[in-house]
MOPAC internal coordinates of N, CA, C and O (Angstrom, degrees):
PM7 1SCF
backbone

  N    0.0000 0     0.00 0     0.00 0    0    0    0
  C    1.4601 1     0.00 0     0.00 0    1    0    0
  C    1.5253 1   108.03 1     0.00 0    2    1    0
  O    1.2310 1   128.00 1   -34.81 1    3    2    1
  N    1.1150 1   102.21 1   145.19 1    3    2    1
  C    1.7318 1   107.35 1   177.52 1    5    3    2
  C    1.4721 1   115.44 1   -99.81 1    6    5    3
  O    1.2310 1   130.76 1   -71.89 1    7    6    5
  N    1.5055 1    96.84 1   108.11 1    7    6    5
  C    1.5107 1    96.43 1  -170.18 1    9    7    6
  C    1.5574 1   110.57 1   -76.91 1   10    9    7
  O    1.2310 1    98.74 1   162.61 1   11   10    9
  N    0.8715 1   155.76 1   -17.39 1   11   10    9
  C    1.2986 1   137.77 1  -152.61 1   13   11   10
  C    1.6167 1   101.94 1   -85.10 1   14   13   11
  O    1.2310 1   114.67 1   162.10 1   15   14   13
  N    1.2302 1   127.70 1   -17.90 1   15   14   13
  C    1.9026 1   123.34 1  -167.48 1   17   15   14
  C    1.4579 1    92.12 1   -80.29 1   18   17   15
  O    1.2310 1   120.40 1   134.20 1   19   18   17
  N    1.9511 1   116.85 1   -45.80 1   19   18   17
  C    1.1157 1   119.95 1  -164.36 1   21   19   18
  C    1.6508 1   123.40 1  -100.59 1   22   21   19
  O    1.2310 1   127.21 1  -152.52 1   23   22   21
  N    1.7408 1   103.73 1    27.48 1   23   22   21
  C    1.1824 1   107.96 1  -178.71 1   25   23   22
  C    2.1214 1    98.51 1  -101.94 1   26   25   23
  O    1.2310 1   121.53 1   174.48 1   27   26   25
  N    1.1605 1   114.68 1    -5.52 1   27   26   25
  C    1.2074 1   116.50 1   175.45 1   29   27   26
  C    1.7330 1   117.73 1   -71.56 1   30   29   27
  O    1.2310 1   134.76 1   124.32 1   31   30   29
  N    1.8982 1    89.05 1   -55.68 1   31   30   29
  C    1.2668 1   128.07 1   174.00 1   33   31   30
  C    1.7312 1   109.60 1   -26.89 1   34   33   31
  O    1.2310 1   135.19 1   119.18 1   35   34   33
  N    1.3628 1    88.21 1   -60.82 1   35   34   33
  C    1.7079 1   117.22 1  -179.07 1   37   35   34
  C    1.3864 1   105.04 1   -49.93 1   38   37   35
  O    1.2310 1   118.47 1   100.99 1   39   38   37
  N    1.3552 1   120.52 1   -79.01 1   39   38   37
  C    1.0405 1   145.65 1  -176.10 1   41   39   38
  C    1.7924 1    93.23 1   -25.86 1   42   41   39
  O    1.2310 1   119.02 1   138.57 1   43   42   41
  N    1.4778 1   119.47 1   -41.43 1   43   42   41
  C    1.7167 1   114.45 1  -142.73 1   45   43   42
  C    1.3357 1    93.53 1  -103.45 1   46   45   43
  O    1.2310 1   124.85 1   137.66 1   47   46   45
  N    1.4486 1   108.30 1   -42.34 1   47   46   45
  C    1.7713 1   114.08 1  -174.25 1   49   47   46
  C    1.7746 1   111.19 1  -104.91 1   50   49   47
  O    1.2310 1   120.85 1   177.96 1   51   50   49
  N    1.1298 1   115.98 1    -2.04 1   51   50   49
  C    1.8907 1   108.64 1  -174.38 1   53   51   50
  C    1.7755 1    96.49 1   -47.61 1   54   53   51
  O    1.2310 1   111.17 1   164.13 1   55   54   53
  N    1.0557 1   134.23 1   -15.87 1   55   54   53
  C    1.4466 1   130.23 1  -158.40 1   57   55   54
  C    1.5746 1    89.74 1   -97.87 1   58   57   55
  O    1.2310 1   103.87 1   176.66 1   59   58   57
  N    1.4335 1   147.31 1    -3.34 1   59   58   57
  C    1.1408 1   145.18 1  -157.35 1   61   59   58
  C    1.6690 1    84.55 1  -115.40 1   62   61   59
  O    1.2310 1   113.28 1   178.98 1   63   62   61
  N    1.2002 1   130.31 1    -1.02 1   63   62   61
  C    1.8698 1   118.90 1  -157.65 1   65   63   62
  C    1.7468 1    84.09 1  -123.52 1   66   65   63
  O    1.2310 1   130.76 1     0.85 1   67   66   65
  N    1.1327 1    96.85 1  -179.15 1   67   66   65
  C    1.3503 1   123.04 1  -149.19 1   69   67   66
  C    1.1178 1    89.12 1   -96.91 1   70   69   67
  O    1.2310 1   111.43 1    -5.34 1   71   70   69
  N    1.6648 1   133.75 1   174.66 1   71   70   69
  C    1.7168 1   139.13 1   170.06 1   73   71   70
  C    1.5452 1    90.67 1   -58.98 1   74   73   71
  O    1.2310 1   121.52 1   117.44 1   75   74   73
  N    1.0186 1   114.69 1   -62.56 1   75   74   73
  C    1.6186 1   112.03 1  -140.20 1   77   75   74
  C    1.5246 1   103.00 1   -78.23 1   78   77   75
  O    1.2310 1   117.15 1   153.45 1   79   78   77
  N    1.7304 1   123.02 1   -26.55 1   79   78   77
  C    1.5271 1   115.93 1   179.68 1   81   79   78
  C    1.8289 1    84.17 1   -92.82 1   82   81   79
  O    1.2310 1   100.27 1   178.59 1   83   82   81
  N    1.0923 1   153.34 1    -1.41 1   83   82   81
  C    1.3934 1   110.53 1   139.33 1   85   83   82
  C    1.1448 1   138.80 1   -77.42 1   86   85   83
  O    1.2310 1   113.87 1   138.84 1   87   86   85
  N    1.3708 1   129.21 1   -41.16 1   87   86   85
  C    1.6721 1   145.17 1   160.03 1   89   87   86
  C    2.1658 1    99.35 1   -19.68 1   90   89   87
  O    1.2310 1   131.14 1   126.15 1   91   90   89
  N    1.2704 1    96.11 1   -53.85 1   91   90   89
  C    1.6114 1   103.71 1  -175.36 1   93   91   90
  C    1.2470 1   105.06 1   -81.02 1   94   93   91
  O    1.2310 1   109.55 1   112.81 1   95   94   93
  N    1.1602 1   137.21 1   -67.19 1   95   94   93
  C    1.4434 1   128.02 1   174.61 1   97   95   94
  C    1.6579 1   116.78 1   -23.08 1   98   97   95
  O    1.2310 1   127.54 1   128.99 1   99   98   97
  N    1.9840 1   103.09 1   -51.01 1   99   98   97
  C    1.4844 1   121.93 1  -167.81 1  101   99   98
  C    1.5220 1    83.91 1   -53.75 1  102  101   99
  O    1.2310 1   113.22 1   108.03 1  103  102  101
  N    1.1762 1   130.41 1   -71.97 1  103  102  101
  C    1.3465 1   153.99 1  -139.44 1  105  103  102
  C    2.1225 1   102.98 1   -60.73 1  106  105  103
  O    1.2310 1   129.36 1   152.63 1  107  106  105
  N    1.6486 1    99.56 1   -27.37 1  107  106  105
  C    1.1358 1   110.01 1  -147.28 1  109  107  106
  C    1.9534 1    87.20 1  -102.82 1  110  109  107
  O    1.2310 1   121.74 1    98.04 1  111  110  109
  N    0.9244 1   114.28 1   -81.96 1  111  110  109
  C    1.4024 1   116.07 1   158.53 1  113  111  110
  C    1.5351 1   137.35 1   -28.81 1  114  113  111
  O    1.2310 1   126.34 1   121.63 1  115  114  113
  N    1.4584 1   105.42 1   -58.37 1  115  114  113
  C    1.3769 1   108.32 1  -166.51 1  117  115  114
  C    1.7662 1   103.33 1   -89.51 1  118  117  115
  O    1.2310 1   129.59 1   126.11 1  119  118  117
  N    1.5036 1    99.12 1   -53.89 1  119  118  117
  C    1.8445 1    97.45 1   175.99 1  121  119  118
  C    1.4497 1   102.78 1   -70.12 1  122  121  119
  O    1.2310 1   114.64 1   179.41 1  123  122  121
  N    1.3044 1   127.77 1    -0.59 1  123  122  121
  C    1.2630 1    99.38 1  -170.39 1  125  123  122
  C    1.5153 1   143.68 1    65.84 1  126  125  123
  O    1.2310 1   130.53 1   178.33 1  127  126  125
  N    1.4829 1    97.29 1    -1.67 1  127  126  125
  C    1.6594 1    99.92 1   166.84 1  129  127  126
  C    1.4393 1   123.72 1   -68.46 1  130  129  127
  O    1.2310 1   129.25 1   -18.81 1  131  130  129
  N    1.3706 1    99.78 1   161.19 1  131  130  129
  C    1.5271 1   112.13 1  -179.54 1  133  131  130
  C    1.4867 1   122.82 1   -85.32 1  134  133  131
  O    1.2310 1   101.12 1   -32.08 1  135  134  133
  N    1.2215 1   151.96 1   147.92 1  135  134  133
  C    1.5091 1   143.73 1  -153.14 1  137  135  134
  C    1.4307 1   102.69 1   -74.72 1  138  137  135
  O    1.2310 1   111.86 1   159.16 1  139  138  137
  N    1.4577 1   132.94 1   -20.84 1  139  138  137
  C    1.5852 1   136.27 1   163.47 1  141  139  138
  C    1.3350 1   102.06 1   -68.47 1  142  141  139
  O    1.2310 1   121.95 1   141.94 1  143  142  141
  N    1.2238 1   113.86 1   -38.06 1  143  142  141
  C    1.8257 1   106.92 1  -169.10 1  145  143  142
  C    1.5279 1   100.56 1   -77.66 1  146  145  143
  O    1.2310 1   117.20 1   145.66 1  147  146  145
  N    1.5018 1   122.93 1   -34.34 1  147  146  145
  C    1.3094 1   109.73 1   176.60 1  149  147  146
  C    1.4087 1   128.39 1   -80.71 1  150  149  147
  O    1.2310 1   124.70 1   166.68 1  151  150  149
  N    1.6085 1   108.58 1   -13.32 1  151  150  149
  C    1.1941 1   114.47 1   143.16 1  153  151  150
  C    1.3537 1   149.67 1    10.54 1  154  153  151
  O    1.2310 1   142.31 1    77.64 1  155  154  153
  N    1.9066 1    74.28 1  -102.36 1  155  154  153
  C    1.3576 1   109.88 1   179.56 1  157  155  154
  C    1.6239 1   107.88 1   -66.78 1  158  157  155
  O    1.2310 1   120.90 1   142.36 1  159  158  157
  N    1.5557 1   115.88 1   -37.64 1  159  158  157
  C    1.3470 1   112.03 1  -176.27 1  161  159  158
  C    1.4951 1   113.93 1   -57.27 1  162  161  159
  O    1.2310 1   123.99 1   136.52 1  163  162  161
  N    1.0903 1   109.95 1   -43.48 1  163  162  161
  C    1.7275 1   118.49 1  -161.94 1  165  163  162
  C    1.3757 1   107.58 1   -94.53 1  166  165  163
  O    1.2310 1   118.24 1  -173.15 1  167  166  165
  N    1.4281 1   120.96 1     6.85 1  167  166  165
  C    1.3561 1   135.21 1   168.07 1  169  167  166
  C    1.9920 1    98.06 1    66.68 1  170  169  167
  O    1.2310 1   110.16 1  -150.84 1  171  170  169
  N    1.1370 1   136.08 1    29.16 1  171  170  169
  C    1.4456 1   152.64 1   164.38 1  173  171  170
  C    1.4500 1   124.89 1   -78.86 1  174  173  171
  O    1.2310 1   112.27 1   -43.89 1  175  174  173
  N    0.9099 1   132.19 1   136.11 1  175  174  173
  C    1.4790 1   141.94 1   162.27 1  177  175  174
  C    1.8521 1    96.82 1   -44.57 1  178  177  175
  O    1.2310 1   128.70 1   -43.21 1  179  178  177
  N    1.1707 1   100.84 1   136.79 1  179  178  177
  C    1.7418 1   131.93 1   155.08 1  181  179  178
  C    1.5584 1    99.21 1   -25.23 1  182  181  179
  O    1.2310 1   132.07 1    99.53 1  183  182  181
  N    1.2407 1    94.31 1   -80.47 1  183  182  181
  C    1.6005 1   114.40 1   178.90 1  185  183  182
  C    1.5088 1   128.87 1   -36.16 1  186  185  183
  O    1.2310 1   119.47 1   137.79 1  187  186  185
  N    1.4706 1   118.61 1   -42.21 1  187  186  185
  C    1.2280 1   143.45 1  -168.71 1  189  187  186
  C    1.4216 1    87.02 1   -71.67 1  190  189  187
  O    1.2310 1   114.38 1    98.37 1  191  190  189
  N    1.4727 1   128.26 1   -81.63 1  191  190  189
  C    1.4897 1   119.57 1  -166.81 1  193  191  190
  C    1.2881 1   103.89 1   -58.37 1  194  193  191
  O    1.2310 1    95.61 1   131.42 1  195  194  193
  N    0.9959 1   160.40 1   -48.58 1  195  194  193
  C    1.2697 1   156.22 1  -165.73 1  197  195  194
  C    1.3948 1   105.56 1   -55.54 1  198  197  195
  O    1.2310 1   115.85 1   124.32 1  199  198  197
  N    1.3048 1   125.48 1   -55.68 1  199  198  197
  C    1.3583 1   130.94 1   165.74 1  201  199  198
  C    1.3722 1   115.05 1   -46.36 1  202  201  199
  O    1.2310 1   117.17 1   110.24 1  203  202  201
  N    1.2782 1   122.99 1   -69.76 1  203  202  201
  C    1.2882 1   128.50 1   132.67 1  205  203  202
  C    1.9668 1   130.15 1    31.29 1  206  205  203
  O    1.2310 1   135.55 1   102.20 1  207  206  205
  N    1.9044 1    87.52 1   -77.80 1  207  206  205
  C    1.4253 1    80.75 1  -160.72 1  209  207  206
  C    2.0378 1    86.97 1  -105.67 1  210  209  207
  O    1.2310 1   130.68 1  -174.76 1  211  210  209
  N    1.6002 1    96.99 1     5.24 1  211  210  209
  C    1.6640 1    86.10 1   140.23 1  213  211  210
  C    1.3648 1   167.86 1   -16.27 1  214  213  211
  O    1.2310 1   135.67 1    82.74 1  215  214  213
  N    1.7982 1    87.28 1   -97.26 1  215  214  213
  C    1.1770 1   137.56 1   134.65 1  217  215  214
  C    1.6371 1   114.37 1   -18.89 1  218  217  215
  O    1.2310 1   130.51 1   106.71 1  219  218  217
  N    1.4112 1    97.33 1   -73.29 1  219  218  217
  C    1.7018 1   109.38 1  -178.62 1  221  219  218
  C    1.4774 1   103.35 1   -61.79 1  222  221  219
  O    1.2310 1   113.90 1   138.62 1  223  222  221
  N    1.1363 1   129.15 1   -41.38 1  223  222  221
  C    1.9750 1   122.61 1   175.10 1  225  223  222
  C    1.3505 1   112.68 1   -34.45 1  226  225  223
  O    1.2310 1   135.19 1   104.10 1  227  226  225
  N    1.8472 1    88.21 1   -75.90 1  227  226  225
  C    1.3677 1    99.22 1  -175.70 1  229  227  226
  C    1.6579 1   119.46 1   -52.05 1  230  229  227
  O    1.2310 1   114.03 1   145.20 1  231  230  229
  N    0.9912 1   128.91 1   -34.80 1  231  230  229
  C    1.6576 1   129.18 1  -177.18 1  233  231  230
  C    1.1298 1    98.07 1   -89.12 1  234  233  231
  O    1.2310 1   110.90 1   167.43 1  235  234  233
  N    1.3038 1   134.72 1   -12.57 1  235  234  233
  C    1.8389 1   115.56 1   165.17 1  237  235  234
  C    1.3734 1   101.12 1   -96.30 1  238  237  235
  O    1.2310 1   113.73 1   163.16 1  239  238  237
  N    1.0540 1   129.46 1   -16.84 1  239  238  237
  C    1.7456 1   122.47 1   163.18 1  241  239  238
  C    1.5237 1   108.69 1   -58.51 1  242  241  239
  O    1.2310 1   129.14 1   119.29 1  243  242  241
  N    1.3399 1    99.99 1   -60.71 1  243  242  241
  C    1.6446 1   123.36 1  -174.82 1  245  243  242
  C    1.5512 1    95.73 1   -40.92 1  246  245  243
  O    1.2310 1   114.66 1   126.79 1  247  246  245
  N    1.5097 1   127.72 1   -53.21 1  247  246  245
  C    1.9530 1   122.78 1  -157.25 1  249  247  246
  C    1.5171 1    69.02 1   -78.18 1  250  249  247
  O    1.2310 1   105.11 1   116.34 1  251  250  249
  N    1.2340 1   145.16 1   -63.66 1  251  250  249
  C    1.5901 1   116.95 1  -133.68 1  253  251  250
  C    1.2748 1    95.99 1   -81.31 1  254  253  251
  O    1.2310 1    99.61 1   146.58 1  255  254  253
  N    1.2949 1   154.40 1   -33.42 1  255  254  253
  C    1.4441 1   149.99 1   162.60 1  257  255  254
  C    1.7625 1    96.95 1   -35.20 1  258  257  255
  O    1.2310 1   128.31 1   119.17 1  259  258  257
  N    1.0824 1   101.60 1   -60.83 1  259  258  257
  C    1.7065 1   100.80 1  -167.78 1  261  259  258
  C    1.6921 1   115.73 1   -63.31 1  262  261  259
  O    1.2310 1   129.09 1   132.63 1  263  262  261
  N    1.8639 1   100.08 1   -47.37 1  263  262  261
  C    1.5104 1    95.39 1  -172.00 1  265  263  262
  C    1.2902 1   115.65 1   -97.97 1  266  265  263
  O    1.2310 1   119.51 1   165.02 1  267  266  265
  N    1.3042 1   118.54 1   -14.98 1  267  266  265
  C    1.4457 1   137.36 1  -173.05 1  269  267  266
  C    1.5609 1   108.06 1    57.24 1  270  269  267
  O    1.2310 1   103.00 1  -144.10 1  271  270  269
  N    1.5520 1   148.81 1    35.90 1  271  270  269
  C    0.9457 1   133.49 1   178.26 1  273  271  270
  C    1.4534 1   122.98 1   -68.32 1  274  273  271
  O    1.2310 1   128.68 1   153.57 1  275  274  273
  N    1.2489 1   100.89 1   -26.43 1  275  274  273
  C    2.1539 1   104.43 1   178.87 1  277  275  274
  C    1.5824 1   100.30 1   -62.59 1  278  277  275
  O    1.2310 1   128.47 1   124.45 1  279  278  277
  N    1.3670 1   101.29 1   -55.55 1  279  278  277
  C    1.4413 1   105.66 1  -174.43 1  281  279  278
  C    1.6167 1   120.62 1   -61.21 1  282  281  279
  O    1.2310 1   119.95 1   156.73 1  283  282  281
  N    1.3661 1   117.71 1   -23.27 1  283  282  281
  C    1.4316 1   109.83 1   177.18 1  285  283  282
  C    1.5577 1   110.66 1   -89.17 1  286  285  283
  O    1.2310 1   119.44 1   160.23 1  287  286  285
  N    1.2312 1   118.68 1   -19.77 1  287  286  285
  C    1.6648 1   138.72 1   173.92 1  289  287  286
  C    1.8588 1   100.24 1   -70.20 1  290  289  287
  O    1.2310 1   121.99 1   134.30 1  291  290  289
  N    1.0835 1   113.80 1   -45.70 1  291  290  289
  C    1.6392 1   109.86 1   172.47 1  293  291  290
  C    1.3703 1   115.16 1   -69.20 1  294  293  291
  O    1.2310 1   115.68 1   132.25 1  295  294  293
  N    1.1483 1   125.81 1   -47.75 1  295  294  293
  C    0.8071 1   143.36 1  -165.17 1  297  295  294
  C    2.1084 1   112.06 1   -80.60 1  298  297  295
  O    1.2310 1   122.69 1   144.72 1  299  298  297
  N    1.0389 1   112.46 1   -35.28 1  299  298  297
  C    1.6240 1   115.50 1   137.71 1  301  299  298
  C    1.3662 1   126.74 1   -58.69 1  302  301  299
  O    1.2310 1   121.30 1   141.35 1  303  302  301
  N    1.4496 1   115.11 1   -38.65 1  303  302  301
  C    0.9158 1   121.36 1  -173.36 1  305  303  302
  C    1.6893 1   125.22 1   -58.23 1  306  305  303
  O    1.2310 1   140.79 1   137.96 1  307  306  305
  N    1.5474 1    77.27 1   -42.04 1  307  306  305
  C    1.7546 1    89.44 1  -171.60 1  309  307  306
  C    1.8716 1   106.49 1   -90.47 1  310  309  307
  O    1.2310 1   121.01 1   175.39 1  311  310  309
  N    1.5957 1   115.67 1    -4.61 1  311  310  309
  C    1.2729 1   118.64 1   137.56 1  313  311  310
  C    1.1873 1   139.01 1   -48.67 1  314  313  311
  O    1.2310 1   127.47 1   138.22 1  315  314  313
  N    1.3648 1   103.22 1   -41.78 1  315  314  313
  C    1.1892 1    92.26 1   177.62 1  317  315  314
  C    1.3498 1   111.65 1  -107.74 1  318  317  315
  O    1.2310 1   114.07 1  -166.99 1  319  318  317
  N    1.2098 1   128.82 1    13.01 1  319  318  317
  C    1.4051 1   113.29 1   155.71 1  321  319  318
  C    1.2687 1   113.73 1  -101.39 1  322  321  319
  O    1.2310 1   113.40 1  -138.34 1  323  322  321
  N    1.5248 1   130.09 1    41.66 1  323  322  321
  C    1.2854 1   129.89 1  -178.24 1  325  323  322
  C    1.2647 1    82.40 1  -118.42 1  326  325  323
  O    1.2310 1   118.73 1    98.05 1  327  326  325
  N    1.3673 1   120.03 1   -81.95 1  327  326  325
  C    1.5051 1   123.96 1   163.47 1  329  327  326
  C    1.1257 1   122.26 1    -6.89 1  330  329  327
  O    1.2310 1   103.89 1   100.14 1  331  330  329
  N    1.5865 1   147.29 1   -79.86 1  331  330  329
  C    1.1497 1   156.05 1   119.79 1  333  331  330
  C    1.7016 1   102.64 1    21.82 1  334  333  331
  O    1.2310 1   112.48 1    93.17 1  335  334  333
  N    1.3029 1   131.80 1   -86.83 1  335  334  333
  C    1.1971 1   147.03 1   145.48 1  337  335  334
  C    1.8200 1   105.05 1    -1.31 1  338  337  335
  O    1.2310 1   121.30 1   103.65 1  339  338  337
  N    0.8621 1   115.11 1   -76.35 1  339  338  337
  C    1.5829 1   119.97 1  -165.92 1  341  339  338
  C    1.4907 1    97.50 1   -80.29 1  342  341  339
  O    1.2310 1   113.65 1   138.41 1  343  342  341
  N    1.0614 1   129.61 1   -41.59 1  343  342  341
  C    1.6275 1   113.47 1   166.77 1  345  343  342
  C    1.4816 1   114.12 1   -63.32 1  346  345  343
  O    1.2310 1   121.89 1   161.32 1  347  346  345
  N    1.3928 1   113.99 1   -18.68 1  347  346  345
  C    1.7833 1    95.12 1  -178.46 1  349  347  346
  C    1.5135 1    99.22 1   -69.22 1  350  349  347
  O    1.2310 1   122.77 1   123.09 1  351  350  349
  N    1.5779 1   112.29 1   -56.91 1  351  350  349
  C    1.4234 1   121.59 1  -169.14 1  353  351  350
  C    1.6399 1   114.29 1   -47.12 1  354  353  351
  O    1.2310 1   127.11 1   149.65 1  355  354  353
  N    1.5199 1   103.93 1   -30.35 1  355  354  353
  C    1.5474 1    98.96 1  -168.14 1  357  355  354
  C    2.2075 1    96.07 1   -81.39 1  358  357  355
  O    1.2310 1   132.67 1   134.42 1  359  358  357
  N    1.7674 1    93.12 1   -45.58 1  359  358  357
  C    1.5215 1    70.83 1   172.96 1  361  359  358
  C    1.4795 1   133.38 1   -48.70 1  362  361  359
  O    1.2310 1   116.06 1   133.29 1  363  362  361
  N    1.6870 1   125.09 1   -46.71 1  363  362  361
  C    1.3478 1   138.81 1  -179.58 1  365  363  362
  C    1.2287 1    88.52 1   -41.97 1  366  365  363
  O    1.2310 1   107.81 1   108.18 1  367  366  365
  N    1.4017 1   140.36 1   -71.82 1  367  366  365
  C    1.6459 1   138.62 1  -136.33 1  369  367  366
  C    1.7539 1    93.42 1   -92.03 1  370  369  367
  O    1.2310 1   100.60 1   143.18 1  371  370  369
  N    0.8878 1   152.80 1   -36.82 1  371  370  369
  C    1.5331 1   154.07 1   159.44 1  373  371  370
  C    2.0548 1    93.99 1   -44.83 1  374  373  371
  O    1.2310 1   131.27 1   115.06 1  375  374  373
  N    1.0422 1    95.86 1   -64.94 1  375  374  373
  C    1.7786 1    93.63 1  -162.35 1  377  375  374
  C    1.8227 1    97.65 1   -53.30 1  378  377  375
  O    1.2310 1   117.21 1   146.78 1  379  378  377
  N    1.2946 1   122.91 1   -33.22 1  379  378  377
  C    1.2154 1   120.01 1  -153.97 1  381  379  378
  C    1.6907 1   100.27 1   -93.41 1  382  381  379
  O    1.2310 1   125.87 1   152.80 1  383  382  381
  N    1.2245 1   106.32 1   -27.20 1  383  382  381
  C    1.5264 1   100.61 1  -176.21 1  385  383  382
  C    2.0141 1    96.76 1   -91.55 1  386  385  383
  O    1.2310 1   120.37 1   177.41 1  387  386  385
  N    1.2896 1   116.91 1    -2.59 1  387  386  385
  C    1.5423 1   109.58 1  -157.44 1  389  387  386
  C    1.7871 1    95.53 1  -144.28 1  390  389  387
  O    1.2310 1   123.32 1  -142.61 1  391  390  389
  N    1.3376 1   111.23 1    37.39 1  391  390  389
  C    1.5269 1   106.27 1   170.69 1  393  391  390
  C    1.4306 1   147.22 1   -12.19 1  394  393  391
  O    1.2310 1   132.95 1   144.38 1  395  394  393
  N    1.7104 1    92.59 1   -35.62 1  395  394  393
  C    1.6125 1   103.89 1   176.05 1  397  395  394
  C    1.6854 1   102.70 1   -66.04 1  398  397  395
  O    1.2310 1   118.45 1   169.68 1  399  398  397
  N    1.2425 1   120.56 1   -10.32 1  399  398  397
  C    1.6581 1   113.22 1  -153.91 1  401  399  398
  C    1.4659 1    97.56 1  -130.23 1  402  401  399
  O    1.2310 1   129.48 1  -149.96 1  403  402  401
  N    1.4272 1    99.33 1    30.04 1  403  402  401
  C    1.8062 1   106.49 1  -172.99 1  405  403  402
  C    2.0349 1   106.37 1   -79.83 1  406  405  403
  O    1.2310 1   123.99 1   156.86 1  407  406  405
  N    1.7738 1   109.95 1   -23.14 1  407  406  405
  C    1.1525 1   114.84 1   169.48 1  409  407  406
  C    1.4159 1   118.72 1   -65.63 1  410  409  407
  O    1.2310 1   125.16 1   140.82 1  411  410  409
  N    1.3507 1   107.70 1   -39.18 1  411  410  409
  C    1.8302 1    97.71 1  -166.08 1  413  411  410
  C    1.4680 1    90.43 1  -103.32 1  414  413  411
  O    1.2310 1   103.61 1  -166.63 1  415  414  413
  N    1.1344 1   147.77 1    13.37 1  415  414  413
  C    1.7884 1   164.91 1   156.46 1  417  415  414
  C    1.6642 1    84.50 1   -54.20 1  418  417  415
  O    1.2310 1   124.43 1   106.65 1  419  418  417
  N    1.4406 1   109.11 1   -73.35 1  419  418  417
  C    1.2940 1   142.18 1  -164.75 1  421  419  418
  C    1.5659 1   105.73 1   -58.67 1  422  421  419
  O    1.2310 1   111.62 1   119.64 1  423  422  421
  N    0.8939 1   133.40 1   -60.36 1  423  422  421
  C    1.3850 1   143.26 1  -154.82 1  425  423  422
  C    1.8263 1    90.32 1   -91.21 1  426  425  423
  O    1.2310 1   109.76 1   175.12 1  427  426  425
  N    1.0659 1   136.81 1    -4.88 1  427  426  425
  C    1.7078 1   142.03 1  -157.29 1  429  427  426
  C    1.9322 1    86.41 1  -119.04 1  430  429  427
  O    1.2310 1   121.19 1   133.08 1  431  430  429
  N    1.1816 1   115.33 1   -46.92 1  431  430  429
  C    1.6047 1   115.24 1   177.34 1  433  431  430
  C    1.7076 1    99.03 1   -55.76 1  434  433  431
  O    1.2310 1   122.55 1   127.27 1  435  434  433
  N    1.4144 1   112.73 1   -52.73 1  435  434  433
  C    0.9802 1   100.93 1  -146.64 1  437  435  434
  C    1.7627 1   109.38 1   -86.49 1  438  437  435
  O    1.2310 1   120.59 1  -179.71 1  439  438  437
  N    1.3105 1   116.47 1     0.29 1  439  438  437
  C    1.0389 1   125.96 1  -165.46 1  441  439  438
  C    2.1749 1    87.40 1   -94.22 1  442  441  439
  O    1.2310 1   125.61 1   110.20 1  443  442  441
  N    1.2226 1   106.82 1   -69.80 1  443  442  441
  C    1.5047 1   105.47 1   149.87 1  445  443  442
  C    1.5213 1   123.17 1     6.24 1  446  445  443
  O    1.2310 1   132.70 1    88.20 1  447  446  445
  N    1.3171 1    93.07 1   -91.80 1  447  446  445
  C    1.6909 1   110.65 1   167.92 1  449  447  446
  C    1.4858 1   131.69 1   -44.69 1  450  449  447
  O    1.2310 1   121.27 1   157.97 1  451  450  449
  N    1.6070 1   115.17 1   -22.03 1  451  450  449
  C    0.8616 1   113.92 1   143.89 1  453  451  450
  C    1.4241 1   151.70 1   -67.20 1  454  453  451
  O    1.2310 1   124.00 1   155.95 1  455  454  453
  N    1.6496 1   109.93 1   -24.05 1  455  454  453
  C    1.5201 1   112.27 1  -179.96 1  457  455  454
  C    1.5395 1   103.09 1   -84.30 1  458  457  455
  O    1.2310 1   120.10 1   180.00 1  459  458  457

């Protein structure tokens, strides 16, 4: 499984899964173990977690099909770094045509740059 699409996923819906497909997921994602290593930890068949973090794909695909939260979080996201974007440029060109106001020009980038 390719964790990186469904480590967001996780992050938004693990509270929608059961104790035991989060404990493994946690185990699977965050420690980074391998489905033998979680295995062996949880005293389980190979097979069982594998099925497992299956199971867990498909039903964290399944909430974001249904609730769409990754997708509305990207999708702000990249709002506001467009936004963000056009206020730096408008500050730079304000400070440069309006010098006296080159501090709060300045202090407005950097506040920017932070979100």
């Amino acid at each position: 499984m390719e964790k990186i699409p469904f480590i967001r996923l996780w992050d938004i819906y693990k509270g929608l899964l059961t104790p035991t497909q989060q404990e493994i997921t946690d185990m699977y994602f965050n420690l980074d173990l391998t489905p033998s290593e979680i295995a062996d930890e949880k005293g389980i068949t190979r097979q069982a977690v594998s099925e497992c973090l299956k199971t867990c794909k498909k039903q964290l695909e399944e909430y974001e099909e249904k609730v769409g939260i990754s997708k509305r979080l990207n999708d702000f996201s990249l709002s506001v770094s467009l936004a963000a974007t056009e206020i730096k440029a408008w500050a730079e060109e304000f400070s440069s045509s309006n010098p006296a106001f080159k501090a709060e020009c300045d202090k407005l980038v950097q506040i920017i740059t932070a979100l």
